[in-house]
py3Dmol code that shows the C-alpha trace and the ligand (Angstrom):
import py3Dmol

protein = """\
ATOM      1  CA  UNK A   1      82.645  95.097  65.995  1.00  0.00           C
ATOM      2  CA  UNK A   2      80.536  92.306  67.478  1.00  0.00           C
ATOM      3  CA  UNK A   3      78.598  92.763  69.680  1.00  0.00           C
ATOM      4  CA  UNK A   4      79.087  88.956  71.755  1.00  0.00           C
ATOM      5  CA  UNK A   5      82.966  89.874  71.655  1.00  0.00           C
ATOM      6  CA  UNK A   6      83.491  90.720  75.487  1.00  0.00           C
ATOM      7  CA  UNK A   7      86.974  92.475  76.094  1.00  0.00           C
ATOM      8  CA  UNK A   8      89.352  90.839  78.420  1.00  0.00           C
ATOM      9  CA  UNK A   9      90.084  92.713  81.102  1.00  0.00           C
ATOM     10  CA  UNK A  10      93.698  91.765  82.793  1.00  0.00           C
ATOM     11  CA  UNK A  11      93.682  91.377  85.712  1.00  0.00           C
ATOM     12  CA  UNK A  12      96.334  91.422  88.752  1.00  0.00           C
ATOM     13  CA  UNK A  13      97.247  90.551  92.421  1.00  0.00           C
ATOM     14  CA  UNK A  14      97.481  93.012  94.860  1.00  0.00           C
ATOM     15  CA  UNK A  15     100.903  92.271  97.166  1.00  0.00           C
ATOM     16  CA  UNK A  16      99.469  92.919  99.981  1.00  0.00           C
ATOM     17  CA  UNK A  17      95.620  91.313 100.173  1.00  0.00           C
ATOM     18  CA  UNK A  18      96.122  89.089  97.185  1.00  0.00           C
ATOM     19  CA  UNK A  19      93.321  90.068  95.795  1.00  0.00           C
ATOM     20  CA  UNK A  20      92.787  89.696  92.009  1.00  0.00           C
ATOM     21  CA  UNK A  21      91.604  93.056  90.695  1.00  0.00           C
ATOM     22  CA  UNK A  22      90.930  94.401  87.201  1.00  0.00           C
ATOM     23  CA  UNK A  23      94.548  95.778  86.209  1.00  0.00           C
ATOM     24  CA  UNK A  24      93.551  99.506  85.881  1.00  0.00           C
ATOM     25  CA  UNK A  25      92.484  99.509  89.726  1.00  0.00           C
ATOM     26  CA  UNK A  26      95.330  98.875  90.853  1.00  0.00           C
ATOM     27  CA  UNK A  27      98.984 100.416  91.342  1.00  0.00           C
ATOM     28  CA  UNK A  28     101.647  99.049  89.520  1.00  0.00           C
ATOM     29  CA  UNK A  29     105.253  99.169  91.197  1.00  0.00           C
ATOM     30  CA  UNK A  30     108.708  99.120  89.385  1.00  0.00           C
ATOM     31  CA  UNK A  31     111.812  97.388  89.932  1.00  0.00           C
ATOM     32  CA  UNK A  32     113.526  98.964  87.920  1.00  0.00           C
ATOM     33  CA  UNK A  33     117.440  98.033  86.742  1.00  0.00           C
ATOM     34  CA  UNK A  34     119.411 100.506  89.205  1.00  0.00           C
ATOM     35  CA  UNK A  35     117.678  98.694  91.929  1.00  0.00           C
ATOM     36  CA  UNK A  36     115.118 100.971  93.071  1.00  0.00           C
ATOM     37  CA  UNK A  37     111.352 100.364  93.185  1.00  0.00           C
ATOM     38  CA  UNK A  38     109.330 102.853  91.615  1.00  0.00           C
ATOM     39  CA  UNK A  39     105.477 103.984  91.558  1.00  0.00           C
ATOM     40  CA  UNK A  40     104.497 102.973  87.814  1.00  0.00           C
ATOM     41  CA  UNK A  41     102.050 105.404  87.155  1.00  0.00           C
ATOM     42  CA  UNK A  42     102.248 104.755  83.276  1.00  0.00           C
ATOM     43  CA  UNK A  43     101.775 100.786  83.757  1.00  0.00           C
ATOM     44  CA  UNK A  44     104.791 100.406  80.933  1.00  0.00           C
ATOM     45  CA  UNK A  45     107.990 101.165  82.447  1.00  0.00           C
ATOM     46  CA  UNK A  46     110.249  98.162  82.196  1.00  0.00           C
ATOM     47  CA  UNK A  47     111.443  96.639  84.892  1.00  0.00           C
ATOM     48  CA  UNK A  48     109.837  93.918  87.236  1.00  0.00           C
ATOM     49  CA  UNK A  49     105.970  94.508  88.226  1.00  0.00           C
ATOM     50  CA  UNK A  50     103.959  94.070  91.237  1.00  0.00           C
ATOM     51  CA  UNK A  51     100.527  95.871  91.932  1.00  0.00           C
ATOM     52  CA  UNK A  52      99.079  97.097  95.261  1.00  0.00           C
ATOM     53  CA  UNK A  53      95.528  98.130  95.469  1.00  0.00           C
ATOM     54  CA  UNK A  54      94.962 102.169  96.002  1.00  0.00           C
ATOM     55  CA  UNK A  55      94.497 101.826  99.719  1.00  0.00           C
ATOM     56  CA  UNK A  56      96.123 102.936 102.332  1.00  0.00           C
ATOM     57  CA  UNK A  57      95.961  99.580 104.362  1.00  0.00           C
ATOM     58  CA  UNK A  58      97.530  97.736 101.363  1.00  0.00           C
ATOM     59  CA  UNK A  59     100.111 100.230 100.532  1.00  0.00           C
ATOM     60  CA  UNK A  60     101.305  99.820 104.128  1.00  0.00           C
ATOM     61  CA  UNK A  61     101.055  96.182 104.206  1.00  0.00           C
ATOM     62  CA  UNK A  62     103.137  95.698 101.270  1.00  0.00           C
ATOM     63  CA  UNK A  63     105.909  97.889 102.360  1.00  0.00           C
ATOM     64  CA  UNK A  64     106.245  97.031 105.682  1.00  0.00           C
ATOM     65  CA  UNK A  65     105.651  93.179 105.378  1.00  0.00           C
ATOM     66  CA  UNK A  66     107.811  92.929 102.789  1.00  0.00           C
ATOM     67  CA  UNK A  67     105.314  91.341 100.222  1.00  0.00           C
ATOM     68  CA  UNK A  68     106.285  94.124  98.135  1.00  0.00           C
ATOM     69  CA  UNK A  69     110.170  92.831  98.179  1.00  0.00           C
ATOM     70  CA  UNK A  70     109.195  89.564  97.472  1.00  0.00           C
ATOM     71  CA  UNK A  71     107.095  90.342  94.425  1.00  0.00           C
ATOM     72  CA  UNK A  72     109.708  92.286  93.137  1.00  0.00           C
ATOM     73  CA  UNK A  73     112.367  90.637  93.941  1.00  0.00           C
ATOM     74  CA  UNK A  74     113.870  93.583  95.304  1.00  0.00           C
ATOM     75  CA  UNK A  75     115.578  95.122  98.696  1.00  0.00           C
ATOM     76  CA  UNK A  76     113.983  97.968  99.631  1.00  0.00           C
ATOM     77  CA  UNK A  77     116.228 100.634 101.175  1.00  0.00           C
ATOM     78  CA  UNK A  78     114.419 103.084 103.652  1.00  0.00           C
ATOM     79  CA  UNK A  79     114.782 106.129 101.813  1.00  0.00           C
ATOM     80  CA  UNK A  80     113.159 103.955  99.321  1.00  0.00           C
ATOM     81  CA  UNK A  81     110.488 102.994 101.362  1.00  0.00           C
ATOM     82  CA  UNK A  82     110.027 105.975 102.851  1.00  0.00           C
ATOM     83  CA  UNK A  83     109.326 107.482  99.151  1.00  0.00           C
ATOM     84  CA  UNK A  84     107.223 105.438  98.313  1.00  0.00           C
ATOM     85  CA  UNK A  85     105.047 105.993 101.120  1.00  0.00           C
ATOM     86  CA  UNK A  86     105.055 109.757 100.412  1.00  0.00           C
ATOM     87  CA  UNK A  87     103.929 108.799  96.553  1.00  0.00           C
ATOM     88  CA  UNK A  88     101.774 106.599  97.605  1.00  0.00           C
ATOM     89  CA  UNK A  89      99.940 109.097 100.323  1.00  0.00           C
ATOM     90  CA  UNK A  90      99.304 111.420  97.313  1.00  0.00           C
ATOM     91  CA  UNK A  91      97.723 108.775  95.164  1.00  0.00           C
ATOM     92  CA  UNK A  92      95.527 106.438  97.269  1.00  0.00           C
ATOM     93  CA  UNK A  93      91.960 106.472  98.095  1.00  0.00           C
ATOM     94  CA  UNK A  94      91.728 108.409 101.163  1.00  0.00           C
ATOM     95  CA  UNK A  95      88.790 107.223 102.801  1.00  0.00           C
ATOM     96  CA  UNK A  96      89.024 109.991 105.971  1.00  0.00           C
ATOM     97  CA  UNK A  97      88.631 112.717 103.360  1.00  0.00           C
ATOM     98  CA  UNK A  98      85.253 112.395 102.010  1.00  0.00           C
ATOM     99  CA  UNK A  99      84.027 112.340 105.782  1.00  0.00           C
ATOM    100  CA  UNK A 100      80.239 112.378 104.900  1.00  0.00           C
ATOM    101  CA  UNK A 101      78.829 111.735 108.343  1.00  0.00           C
ATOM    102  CA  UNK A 102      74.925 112.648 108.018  1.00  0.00           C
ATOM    103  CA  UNK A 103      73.253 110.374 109.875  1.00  0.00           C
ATOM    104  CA  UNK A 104      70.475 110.065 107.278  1.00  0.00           C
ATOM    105  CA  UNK A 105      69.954 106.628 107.236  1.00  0.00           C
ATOM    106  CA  UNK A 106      70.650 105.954 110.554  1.00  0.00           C
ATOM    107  CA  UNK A 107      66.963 105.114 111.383  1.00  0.00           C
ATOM    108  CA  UNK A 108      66.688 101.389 109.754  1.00  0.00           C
ATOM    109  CA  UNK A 109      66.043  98.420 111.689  1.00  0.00           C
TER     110      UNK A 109
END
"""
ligand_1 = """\
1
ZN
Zn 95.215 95.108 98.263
"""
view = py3Dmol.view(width=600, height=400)
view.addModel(protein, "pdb")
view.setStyle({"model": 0}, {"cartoon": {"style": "trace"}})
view.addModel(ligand_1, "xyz")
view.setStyle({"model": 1}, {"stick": {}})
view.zoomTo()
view.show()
């Protein structure tokens, strides 16, 4: 293996922010061919792709604004939306949680 050889790392668009993030850090959701958008947590189900960053602000943004639809292609139904909402609440980042609110560096001016 040499050493100079750098691995590519893909890289995708998140929906929602449109920012261009390795592929790995992001969420990849399914169209899949009854019609229904799915959370992709395997990355290889076949069907249509769009990603959405693990955040809670993106997630939102995508299924609300309908960038999600548009990437996909796809009409989301509410149930549908609703779902995904509920998979997505279990997955993401969730920043409240790790509340860490010492206010040990507080003192720098
Ligand atoms: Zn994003």
């Amino acid at each position: 293996m040499g050493q100079g050889q750098r691995k590519h790392i893909p890289q995708r668009t998140c929906v929602a922010c449109r920012q261009v993030k390795p592929k790995r850090e992001l969420i990849r959701l399914v169209h899949t061919f009854d019609g229904k958008v799915e959370v992709d947590l395997t990355g290889k189900q076949a069907g249509r792709g769009a990603y959405l960053c693990p955040l809670w602000d993106c997630w939102q943004k995508g299924l609300h604004k309908g960038g999600l639809e548009r990437a996909l292609r796809a009409k989301l139904s509410p149930e549908n939306r609703t779902v995904l909402l509920q998979v997505g609440k279990g997955l993401l980042l969730d920043e409240e949680d790790g509340s860490q609110k010492s206010g040990e560096d507080a003192t720098e001016e």
